[in-house]
C-alpha positions as CSV (number, residue, x, y, z in Angstrom):
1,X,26.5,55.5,24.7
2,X,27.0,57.8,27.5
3,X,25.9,56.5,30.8
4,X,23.2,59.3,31.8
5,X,21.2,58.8,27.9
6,X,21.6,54.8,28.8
7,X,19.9,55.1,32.6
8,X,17.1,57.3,31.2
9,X,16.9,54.9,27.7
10,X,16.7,51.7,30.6
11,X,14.1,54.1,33.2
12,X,11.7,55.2,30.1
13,X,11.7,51.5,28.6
14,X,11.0,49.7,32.4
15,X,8.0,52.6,32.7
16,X,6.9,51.7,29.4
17,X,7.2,47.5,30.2
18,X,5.0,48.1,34.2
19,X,2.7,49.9,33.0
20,X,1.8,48.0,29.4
21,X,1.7,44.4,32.5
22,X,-1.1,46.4,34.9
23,X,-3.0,48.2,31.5
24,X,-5.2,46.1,29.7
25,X,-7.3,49.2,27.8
26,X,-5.4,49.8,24.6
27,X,-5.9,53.5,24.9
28,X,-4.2,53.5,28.0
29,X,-1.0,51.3,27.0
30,X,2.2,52.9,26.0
31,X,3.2,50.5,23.3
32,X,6.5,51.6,23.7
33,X,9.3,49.9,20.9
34,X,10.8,47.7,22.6
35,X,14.9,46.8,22.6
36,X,14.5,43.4,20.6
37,X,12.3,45.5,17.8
38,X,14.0,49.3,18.1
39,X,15.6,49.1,15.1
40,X,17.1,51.5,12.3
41,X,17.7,50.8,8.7
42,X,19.4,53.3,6.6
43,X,20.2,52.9,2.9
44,X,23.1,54.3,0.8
45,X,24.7,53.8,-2.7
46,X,27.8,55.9,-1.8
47,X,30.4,53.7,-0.4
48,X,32.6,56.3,0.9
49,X,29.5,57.4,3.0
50,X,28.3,53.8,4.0
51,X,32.0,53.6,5.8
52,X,31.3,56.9,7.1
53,X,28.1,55.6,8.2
54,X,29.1,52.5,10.1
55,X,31.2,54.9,12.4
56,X,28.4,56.8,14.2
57,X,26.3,53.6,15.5
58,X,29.2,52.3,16.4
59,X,30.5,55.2,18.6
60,X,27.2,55.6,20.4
61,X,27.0,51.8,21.1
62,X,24.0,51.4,18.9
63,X,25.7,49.3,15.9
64,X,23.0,46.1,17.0
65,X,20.2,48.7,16.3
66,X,21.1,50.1,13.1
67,X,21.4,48.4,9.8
68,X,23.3,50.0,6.6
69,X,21.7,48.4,3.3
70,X,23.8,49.1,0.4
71,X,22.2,49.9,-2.9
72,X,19.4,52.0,-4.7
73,X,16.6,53.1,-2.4
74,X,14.0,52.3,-4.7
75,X,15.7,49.0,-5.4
76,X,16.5,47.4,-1.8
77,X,13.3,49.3,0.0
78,X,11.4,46.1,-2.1
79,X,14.1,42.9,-0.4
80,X,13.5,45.0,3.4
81,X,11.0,43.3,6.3
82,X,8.4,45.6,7.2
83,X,6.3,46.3,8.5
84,X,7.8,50.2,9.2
85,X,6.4,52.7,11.2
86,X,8.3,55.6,9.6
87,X,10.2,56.1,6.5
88,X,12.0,58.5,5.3
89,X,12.9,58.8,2.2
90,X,15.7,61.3,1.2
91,X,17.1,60.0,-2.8
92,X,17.2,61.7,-5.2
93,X,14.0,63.6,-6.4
């Protein structure tokens, strides 16, 4: 990960962490995601595209965050730990 993206990543997440510690009102907490549960899970059937995949986390420095599930979407959404704040769901229609 490039060093400016990772200072302003670190900034926005320490902005995030003071002000949720001096906010008590729930309106006026950020909530932000936080590193230990900032996480992406992407499935894929394609093996030749899983490998392809694997490369992109890796090369930004991200491969902790991101998890590839192999299989059917409408199969392995069922064995994945939610809950999930967005999904996406791109199969075939």
């Amino acid at each position: 990960m490039a060093r400016p993206l990772r200072e302003l990543l670190e900034t926005l997440a320490k902005l995030g962490e003071d002000n949720d510690a001096r906010e008590t009102a729930r309106p006026k907490r950020m909530l932000n995601i936080t590193r230990d549960t900032g996480r992406v899970s992407t499935l894929e059937l394609d093996p030749d595209k899983i490998a392809r995949a694997g490369t992109n986390p890796s090369s930004a420095g991200l491969t902790g965050f991101v998890d590839i599930v192999r299989g059917k979407a409408a199969d392995a959404l069922e064995s994945l730990p939610g809950p999930f704040d967005l999904v996406f769901l791109d199969a075939d229609r």
